[in-house]
VEXDREN-2710 file (C-alpha; in Angstrom, 1 decimal):
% VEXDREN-2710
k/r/px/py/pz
1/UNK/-20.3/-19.9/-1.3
2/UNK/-19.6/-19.9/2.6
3/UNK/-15.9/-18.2/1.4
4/UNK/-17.4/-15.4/-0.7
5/UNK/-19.3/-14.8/2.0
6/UNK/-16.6/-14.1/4.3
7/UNK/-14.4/-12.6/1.7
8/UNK/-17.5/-9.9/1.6
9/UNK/-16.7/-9.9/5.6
10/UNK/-13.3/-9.3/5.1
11/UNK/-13.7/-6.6/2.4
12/UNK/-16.0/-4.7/4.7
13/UNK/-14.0/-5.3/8.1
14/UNK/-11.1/-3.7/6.2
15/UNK/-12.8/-1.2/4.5
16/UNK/-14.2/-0.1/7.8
17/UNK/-11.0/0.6/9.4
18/UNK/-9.5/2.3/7.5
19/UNK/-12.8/4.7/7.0
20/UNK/-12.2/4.8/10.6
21/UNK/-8.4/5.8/10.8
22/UNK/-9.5/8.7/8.1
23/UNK/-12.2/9.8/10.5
24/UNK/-9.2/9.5/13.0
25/UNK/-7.0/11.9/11.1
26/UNK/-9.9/14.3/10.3
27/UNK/-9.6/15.3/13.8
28/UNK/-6.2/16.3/13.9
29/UNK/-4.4/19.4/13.0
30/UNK/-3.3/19.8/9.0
31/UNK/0.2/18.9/10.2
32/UNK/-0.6/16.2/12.1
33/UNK/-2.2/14.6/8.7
34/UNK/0.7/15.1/6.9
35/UNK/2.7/13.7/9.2
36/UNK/0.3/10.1/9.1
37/UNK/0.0/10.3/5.6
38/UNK/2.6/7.7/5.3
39/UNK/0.6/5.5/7.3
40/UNK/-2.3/5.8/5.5
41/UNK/-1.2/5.2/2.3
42/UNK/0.6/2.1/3.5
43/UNK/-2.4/0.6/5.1
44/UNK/-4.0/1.7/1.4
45/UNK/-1.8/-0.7/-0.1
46/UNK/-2.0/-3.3/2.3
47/UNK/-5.6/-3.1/2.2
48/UNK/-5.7/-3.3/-1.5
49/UNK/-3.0/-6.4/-1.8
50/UNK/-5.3/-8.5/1.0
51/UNK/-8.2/-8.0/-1.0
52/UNK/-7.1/-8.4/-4.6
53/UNK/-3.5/-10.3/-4.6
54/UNK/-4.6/-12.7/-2.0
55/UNK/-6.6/-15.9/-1.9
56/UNK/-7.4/-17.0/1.7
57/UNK/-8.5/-20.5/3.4
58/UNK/-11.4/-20.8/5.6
59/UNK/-9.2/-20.8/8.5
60/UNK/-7.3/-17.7/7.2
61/UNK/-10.5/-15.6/6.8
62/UNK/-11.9/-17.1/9.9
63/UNK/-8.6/-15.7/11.6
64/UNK/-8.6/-12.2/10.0
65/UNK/-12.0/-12.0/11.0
66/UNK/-11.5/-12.6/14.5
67/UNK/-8.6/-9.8/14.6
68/UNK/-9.1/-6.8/15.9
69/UNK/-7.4/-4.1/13.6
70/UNK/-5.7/-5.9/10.6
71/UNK/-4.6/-2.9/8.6
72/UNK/-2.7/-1.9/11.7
73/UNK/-1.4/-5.0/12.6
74/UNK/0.2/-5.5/9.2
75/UNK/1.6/-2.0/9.3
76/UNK/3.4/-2.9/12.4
77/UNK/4.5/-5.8/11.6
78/UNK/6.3/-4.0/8.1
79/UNK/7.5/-1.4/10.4
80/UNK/9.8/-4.3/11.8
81/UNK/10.7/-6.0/8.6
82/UNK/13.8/-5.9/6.9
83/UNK/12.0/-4.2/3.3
84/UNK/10.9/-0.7/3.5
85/UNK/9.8/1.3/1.0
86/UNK/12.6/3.3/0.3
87/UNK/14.3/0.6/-1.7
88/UNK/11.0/0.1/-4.1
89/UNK/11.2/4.4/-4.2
90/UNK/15.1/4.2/-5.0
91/UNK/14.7/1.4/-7.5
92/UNK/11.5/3.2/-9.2
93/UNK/13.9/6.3/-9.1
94/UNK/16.9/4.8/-10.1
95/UNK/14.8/3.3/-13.2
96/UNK/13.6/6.5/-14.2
97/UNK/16.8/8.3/-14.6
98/UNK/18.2/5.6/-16.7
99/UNK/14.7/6.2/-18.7
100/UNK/15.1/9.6/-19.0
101/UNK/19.4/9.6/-19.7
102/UNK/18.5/7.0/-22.4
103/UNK/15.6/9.2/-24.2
104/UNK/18.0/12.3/-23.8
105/UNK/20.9/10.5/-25.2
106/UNK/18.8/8.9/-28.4
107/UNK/17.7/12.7/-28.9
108/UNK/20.4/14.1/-28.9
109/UNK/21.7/11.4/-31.7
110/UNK/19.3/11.9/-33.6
111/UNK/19.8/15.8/-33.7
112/UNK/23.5/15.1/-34.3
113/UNK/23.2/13.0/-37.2
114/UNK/21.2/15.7/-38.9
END
């Protein structure tokens, strides 16, 4: 029980800071969103993977909930790392095309064999 209840923590700790960075960005100029929109969406996703990919020991959530900004510090810290998202876009891309040439190609077959 004693985890669940700091899960709850967690989920809330989270939750509130990135209601607060939002509240942060409503303050700044339209391009000045677009330009942390990026950010925003990452710490969406990193929010979203801590809270439903993750489990957590008691020392972990004890941790976490000590820290001071989480969804910033993980941010950061992928900032520095050797992944970025670019790869998962080209790859997602990359996919796609091959999708959509394959369809293409089977209709066009299909309309030649008529």
């Amino acid at each position: 029980m004693e985890n669940e209840e700091k899960y709850k923590e967690l989920s809330d700790k989270l939750e509130q800071e990135l209601n607060e960075y939002k509240d942060f960005l409503k303050t700044k100029t339209p391009d000045e969103i677009i330009e942390n929109s990026y950010k925003l969406v990452c710490m969406m996703g990193i929010q979203e993977y801590m809270l439903y990919s993750r489990e957590y020991s008691k020392v972990e959530l004890k941790t976490l909930l000590k820290s001071r900004n989480i969804l910033e510090e993980c941010y950061q810290t992928w900032l520095c790392s050797d992944g970025s998202l670019s790869e998962v876009l080209e790859y997602a891309t990359d996919h796609t095309i091959c999708l959509l040439k394959e369809d293409m190609l089977r209709k066009e077959r299909r309309k030649n064999a008529r």
